[in-house]
TIDO-81911 format. One record per residue (C-alpha): residue number from 1; residue in one letter; chain; x, y, z. Coordinates in steps of 0.2 Angstrom, whole numbers, plus 5000, padded with zeros to 4 digits. Layout:
! residues N
@nr->NUM	rest->a	kette->A	u->X	v->Y	w->Z
...
//
This chain:
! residues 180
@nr->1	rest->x	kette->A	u->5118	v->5092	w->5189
@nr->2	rest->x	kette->A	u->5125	v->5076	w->5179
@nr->3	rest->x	kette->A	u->5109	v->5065	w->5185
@nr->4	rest->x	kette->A	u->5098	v->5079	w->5183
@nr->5	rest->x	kette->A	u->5103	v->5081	w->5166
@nr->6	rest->x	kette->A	u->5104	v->5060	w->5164
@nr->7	rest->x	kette->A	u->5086	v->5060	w->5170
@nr->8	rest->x	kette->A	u->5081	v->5074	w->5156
@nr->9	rest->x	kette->A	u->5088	v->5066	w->5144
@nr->10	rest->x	kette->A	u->5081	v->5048	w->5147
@nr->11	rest->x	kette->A	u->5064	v->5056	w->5149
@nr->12	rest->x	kette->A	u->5065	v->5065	w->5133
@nr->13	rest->x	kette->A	u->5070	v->5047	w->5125
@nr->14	rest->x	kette->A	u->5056	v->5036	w->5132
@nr->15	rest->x	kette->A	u->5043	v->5053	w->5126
@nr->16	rest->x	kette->A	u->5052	v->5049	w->5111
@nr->17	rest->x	kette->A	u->5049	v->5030	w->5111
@nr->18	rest->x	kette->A	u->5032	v->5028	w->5115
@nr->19	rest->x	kette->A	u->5026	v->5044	w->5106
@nr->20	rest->x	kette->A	u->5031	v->5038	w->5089
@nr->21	rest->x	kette->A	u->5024	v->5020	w->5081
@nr->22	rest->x	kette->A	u->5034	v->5007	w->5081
@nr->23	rest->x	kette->A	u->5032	v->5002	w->5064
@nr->24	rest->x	kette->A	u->5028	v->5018	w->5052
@nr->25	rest->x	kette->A	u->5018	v->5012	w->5036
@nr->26	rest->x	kette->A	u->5027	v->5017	w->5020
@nr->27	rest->x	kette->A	u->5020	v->5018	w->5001
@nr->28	rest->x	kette->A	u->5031	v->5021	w->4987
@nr->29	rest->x	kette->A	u->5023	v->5022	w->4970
@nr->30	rest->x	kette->A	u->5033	v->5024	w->4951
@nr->31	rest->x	kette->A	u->5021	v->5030	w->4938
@nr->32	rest->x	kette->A	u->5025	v->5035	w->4918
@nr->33	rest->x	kette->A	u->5016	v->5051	w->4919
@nr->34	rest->x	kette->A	u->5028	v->5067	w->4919
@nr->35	rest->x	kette->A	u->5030	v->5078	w->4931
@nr->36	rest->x	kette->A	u->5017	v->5092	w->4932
@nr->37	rest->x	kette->A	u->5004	v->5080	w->4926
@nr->38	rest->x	kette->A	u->4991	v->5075	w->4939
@nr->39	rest->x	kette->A	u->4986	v->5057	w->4947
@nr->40	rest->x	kette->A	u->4970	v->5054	w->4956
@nr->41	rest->x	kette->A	u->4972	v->5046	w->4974
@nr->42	rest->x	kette->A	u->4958	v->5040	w->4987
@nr->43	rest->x	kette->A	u->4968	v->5039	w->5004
@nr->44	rest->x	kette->A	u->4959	v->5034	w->5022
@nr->45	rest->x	kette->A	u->4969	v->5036	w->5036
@nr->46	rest->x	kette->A	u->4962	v->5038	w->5055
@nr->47	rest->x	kette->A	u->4977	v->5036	w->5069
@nr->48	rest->x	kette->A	u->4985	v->5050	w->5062
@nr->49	rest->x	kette->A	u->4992	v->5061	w->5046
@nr->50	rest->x	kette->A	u->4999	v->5056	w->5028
@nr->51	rest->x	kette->A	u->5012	v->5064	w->5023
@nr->52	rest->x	kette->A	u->5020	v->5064	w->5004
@nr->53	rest->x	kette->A	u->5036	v->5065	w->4994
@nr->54	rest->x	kette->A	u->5034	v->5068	w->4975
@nr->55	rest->x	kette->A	u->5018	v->5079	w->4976
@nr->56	rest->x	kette->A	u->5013	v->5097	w->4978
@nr->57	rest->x	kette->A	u->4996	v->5096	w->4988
@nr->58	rest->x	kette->A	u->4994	v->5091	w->5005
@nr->59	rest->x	kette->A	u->4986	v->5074	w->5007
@nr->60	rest->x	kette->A	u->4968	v->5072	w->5010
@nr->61	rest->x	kette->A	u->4965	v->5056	w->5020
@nr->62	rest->x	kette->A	u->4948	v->5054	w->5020
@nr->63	rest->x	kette->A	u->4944	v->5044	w->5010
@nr->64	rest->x	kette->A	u->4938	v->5056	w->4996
@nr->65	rest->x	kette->A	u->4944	v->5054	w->4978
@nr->66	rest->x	kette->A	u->4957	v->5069	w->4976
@nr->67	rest->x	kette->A	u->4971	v->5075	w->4961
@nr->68	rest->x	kette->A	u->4988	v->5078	w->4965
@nr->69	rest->x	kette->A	u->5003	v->5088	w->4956
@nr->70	rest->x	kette->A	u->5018	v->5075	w->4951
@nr->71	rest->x	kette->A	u->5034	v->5083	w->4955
@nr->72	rest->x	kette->A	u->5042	v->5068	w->4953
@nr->73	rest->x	kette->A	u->5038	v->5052	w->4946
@nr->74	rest->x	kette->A	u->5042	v->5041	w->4960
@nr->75	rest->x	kette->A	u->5030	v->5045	w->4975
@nr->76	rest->x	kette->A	u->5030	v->5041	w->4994
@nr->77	rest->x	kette->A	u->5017	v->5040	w->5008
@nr->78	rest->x	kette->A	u->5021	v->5041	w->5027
@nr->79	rest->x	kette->A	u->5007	v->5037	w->5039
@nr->80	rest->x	kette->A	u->4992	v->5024	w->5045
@nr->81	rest->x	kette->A	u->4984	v->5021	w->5028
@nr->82	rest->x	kette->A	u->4969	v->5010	w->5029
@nr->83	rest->x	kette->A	u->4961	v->5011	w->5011
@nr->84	rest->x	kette->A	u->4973	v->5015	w->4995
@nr->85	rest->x	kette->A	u->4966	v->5017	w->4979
@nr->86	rest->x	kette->A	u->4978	v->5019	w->4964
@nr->87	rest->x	kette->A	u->4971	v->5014	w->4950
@nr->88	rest->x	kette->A	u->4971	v->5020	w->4932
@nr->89	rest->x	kette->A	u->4988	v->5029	w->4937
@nr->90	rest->x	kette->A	u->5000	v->5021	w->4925
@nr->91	rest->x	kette->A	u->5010	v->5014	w->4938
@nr->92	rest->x	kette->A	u->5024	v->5003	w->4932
@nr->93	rest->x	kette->A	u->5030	v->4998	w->4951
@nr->94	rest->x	kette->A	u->5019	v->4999	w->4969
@nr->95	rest->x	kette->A	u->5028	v->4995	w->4986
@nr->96	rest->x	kette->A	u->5018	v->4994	w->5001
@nr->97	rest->x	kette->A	u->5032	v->4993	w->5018
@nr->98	rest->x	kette->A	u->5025	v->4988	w->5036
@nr->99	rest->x	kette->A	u->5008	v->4989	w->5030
@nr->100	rest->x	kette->A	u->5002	v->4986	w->5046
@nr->101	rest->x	kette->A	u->4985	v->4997	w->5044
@nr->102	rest->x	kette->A	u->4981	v->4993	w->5027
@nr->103	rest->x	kette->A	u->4962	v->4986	w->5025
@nr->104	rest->x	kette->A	u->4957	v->4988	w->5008
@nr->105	rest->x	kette->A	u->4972	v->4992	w->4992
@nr->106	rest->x	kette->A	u->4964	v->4995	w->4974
@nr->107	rest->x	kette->A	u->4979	v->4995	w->4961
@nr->108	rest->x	kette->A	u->4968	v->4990	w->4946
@nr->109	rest->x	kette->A	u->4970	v->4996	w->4928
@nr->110	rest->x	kette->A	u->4988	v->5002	w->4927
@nr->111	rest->x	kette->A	u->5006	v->4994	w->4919
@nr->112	rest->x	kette->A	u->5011	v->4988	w->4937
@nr->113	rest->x	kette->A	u->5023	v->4974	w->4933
@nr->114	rest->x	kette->A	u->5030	v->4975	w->4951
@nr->115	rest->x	kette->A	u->5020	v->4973	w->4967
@nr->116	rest->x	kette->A	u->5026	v->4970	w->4985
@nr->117	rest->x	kette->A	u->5019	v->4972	w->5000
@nr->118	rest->x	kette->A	u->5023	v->4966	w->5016
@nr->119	rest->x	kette->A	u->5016	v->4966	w->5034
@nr->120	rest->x	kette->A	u->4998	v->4968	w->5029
@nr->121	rest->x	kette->A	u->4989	v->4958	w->5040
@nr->122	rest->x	kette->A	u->4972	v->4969	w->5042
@nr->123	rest->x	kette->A	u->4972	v->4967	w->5021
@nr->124	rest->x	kette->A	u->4952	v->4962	w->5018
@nr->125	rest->x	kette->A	u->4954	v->4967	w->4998
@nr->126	rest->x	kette->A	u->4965	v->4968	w->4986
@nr->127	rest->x	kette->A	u->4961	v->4973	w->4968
@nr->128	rest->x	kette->A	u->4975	v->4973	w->4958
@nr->129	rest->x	kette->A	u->4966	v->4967	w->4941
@nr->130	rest->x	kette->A	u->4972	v->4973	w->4922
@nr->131	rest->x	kette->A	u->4991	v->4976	w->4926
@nr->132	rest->x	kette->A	u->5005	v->4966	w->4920
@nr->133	rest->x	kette->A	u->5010	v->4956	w->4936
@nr->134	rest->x	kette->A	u->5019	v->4939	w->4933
@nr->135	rest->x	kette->A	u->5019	v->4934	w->4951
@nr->136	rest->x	kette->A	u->5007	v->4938	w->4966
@nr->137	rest->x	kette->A	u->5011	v->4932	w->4984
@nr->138	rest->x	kette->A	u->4996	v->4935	w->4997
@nr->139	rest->x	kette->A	u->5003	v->4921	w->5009
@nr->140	rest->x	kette->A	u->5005	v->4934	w->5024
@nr->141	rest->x	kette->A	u->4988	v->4941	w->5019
@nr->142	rest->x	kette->A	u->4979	v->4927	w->5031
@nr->143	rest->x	kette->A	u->4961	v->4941	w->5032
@nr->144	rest->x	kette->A	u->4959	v->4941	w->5014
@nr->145	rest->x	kette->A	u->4942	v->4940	w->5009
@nr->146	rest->x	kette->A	u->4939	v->4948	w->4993
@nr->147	rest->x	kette->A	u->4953	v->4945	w->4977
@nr->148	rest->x	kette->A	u->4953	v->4951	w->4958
@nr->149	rest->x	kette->A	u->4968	v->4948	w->4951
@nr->150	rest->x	kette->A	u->4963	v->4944	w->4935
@nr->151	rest->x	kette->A	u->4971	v->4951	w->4916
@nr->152	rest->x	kette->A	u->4989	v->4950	w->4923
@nr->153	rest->x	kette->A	u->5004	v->4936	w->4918
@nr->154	rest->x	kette->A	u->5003	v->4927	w->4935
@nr->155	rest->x	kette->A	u->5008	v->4909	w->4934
@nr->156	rest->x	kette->A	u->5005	v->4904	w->4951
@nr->157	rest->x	kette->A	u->4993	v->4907	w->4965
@nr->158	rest->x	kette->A	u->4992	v->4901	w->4981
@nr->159	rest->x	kette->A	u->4978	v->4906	w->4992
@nr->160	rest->x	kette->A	u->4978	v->4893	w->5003
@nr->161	rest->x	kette->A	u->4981	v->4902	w->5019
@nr->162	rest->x	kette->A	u->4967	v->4914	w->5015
@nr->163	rest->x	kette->A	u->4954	v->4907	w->5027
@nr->164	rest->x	kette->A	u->4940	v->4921	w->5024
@nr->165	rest->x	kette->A	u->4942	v->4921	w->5005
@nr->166	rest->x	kette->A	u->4923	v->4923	w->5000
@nr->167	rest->x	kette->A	u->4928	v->4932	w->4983
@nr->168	rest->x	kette->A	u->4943	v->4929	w->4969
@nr->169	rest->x	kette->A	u->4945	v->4931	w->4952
@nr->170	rest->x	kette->A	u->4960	v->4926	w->4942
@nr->171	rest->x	kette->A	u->4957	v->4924	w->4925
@nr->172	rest->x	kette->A	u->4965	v->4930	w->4910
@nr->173	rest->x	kette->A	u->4981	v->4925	w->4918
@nr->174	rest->x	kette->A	u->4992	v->4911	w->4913
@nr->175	rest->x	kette->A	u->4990	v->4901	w->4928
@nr->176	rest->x	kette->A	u->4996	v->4884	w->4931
@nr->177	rest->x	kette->A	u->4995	v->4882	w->4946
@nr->178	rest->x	kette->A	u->4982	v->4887	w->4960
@nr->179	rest->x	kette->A	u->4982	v->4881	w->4979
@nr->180	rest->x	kette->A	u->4966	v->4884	w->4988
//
């Protein structure tokens, strides 16, 4: 009866390990907007479902621009997102986690003066233009082929471990320095 129930219980934990990623992509976003006000998303996702924190509707991941309800100003996105786009949103913070899927981010035109993502090494674009970054750190982001970071406050760039870089605009920027 014991090793019957030790060998249940060790399948259900291996179902358990390889069912669920092993890395689960995360997105938390602030904006200024109050609650009950709507914000305009365009989400891809095709190895599964998006799930939110801080919104009424059910996401729509495919890739089609949609509105959502704020019930909270800080919101959060669970699942394989490939394309992200944010823009005109007035976001004042963006964190991408484990952005192991993520191809293409479009964060342009809102008050984003924070900006981290990590672990995006699929990231092809990324257009985070007209915010009010100070610092911008693509180092990890070694498939990087098209970058407008322009009309921020960013000091420094170093793109130098973006190989495919066919595309980058930084100006409008108070940049110093700039490695390619």
């Amino acid at each position: 009866m014991e090793t019957k129930l030790r060998n249940r219980l060790l399948s259900v934990a291996l179902l358990l390990l390889f069912a669920l990623p092993a890395s689960a992509q995360s997105i938390t976003f602030t904006t200024t907007k109050n609650v009950g006000e709507k914000i305009t998303l365009t989400i891809k996702a095709t190895n599964g479902p998006v799930t939110a924190t801080g919104l009424t509707e059910k996401i729509v991941a495919d890739a089609s621009e949609q509105t959502y309800t704020l019930t909270s100003q800080t919101i959060t996105l669970d699942g394989p997102i490939e394309v992200f786009k944010c823009d005109h949103n007035k976001l004042t913070n963006l964190d991408i986690a484990k952005g192991a899927d993520m191809v293409r981010l479009e964060c342009q035109d809102n008050n984003l003066t924070s900006f981290t993502f990590a672990n995006c090494p699929k990231l092809e674009v990324l257009w985070c233009f007209n915010n009010k970054l100070s610092a911008l750190d693509v180092s990890d982001c070694l498939n990087l082929k098209d970058l407008l970071c322009s009309g921020n406050n960013i000091t420094s760039l170093d793109v130098s471990k973006c190989l495919g870089l066919k595309k980058i605009s930084c100006e409008s920027n108070k940049i110093t320095t700039l490695d390619v």
